[in-house]
N, C-alpha and C positions, 0 to 999 in steps of 0.2 A: 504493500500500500504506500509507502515510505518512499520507492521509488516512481513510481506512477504521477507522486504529487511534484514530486523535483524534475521528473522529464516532463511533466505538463507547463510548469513554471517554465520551461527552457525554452518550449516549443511558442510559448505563446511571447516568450521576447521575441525571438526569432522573427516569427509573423509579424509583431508590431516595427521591427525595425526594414525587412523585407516592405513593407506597403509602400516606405520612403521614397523606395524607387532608389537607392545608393547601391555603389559599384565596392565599396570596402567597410566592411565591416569585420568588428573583433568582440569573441565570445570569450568572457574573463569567468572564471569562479573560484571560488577558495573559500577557506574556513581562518576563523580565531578558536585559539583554542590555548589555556594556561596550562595543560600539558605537554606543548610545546614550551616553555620555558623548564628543561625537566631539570632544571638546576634549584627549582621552587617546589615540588614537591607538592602544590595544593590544586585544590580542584573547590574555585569560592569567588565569590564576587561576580566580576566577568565572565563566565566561565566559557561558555560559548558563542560562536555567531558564524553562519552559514550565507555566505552572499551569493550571487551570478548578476553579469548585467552584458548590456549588448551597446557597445559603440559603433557611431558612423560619421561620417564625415557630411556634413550639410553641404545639398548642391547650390542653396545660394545664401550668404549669408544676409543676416539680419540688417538693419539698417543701423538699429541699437547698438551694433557690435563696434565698440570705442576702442580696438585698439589699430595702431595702422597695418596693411598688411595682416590682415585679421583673418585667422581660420578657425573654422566652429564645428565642434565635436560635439554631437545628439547621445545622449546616454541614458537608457530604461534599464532600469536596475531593481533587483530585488533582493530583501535582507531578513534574516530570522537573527535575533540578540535573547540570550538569556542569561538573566543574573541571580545568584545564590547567597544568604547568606556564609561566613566562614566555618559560623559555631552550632552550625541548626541539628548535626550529629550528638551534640553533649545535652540538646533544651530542645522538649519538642513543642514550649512555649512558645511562638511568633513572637509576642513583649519582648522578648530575650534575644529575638537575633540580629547581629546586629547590622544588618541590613534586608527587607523586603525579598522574597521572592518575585521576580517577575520576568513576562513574557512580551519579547517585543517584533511582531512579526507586519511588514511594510512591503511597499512597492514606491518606486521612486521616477521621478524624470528631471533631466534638468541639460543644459548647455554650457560647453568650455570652449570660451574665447580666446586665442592664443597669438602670440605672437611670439620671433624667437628667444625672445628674454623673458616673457611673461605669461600669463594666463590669469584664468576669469572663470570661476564656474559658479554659474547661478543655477538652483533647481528647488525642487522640496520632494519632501517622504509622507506618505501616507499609509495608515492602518492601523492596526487594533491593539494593544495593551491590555492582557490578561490572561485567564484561560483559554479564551479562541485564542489566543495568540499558536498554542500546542507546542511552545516550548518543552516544558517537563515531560509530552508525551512523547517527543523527541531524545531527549535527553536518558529519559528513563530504557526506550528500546536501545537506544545505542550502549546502553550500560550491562543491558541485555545481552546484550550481539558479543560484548569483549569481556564478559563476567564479570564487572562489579557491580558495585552495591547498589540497591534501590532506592533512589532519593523521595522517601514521602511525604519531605515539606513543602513541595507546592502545590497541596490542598490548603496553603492558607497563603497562597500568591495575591499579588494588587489585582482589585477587581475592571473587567472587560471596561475598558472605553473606547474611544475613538481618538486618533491623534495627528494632527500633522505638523511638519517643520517646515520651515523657508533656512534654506541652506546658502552660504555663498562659502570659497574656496579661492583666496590670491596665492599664486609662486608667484617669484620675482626671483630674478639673477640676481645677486648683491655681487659677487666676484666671480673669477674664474680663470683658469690655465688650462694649459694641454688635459691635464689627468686631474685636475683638482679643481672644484670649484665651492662656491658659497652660494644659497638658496633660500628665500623665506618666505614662510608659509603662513597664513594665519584661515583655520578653518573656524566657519560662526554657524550656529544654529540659533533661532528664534523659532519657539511655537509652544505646542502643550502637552510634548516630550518632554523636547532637551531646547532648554535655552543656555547656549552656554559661548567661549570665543576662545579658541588654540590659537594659541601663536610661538612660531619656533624659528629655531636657524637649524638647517641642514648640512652635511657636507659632505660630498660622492667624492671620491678617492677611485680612479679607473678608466674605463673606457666608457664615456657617456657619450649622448647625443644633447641637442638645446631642447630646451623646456617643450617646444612646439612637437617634437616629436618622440618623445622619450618615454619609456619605459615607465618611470617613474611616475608618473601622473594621465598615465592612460591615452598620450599621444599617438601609439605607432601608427592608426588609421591615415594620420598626417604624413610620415615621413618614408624615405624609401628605402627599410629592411635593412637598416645599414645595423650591425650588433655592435650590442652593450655588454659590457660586463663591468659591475662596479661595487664596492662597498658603500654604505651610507650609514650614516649617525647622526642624530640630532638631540637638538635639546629645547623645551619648551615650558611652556606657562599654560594654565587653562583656568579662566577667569568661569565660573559656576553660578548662571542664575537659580535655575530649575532645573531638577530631575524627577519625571514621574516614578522613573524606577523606583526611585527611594520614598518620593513622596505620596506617591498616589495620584488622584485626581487632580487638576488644577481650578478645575469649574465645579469641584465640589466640594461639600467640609472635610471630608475623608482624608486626615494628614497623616501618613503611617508614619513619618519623621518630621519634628518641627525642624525650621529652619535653623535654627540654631546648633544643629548634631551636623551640620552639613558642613565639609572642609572647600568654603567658597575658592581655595585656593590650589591646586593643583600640579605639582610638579613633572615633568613627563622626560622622560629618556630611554631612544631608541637606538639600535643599528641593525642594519641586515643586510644581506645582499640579493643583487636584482640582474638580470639575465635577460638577452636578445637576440633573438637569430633569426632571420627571416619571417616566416609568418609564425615562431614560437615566442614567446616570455613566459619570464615566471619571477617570483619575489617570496621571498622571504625575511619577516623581521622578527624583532623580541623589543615589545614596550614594556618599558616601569615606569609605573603612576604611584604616587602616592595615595592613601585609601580615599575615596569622595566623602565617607562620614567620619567625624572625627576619630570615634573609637574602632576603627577597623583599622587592617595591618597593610602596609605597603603592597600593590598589589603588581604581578609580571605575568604576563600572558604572549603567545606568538601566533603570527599572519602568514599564512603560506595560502599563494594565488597559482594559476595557469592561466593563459589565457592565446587565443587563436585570433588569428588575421586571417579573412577568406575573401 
């Protein structure tokens, strides 16, 4: 059944970007998962997230599109997020954990305006928050499949709502050499999710391509096949309006965490490496966040992608 729902998801990006009438598109998918940091040992907080999404190259761009020499990349994307508390195994009290169960399952569109030093993506996510989400029904078969444990705290997960974001996305070049360059990033969500603003500096160490066509930020529709191979590390801030995860509803009185338990302030640091060869890529990294509620423990988790040019 598990699979059925994931080839239908795929099938129907397909279709929706196929209708565009475009000549190159690329089919990305990958997972998060803090079992991939296996130097951390836990399995909490973040624990999961399952994406796929379909890029293409726009045959004419926007009018709106501000930057010179402007090329615009169409991307429908879909995302499942599930988060656990750390301690829910020791208290099978909710009061006690110290953060919410919840399910966060979305569909996305949005557009990346690029040029060689820069980029621009504007878009939003929409979908449900809770038990429709089927996170835990998720989580639990796969625990099945590789024999651990049965997680049965999320029968008292954040309840079903509806949810959407307004996302924007800038890189910018700050420096750059042959093999080395500087990059920064600042990702923002506004809505009644996640309101929240990333901001970081990057730095690829290797064989890269410019921002317009790279690996790194889901260009290659733009560029021509030329391979990457590179390391990357960054280092960032994450300024924390709102999290329904943690919070619950925002249109409702339902506050599963006051404001106050919340660590508005965020420190983040990554590296991984990112891979290019004709119509292949693939990426791989390892984040560490500090906990988003005060009393929870630093948290590491890793992203590993594939993704096809056709």
């Amino acid at each position: 059944m598990k699979k059925i729902f994931f080839t239908a998801i795929l099938i129907n990006l397909y279709l929706l970007a196929s209708a565009q009438n475009t000549e190159v598109m690329e089919l990305k998918f990958g997972m998060d998962n803090d079992i991939f940091a296996w130097y951390n040992n836990s399995d909490r907080y973040y624990t999961y997230g399952l994406f796929a999404s379909l890029s293409y190259k726009s045959k004419k761009n926007p009018k709106w599109a501000i930057f010179e020499n402007k090329e615009v990349v169409n991307e429908i994307s879909y995302g499942l997020q599930a988060y656990t508390p750390g301690n829910f195994t020791d208290n099978d009290d909710p009061l006690s954990y110290d953060r919410p169960f919840a399910g966060w399952n979305y569909i996305g569109y949005g557009k990346r305006l690029n040029s060689q030093d820069q980029s621009l993506f504007i878009g939003t996510t929409i979908g449900i928050l809770g038990p429709a989400a089927a996170a835990g029904r998720i989580q639990n078969w796969f625990h099945g499949v590789i024999g651990d444990d049965y997680v049965d705290g999320w029968d008292n997960q954040v309840k079903n709502q509806f949810g959407i974001n307004l996302l924007t996305q800038f890189n910018k070049k700050l420096w750059g050499g042959k093999n080395t360059d500087l990059l920064f990033e600042s990702h923002n969500s506004l809505g009644s999710i996640f309101t929240h603003s990333t901001n970081r500096i990057r730095m690829r160490i290797g064989k890269f391509s410019p921002i317009n066509s790279s690996v790194i930020y889901g260009n290659r529709v733009l560029g021509d096949g030329k391979s990457e191979l590179f390391f990357t590390t960054s280092v960032g801030f994450k300024a924390v309006g709102y999290n329904a995860t943690l919070q619950g509803g925002i249109f409702n009185n339902e506050q599963l965490l006051p404001a106050s338990d919340l660590n508005r302030g965020v420190g983040l640091f990554s590296y991984g490496l990112y891979y290019a060869k004709k119509k292949f890529s693939a990426g791989a990294e390892i984040i560490h966040t500090r906990g988003e509620v005060a009393k929870t423990l630093d948290h590491k988790y890793g992203t590993i992608w594939a993704a096809f040019t056709f």
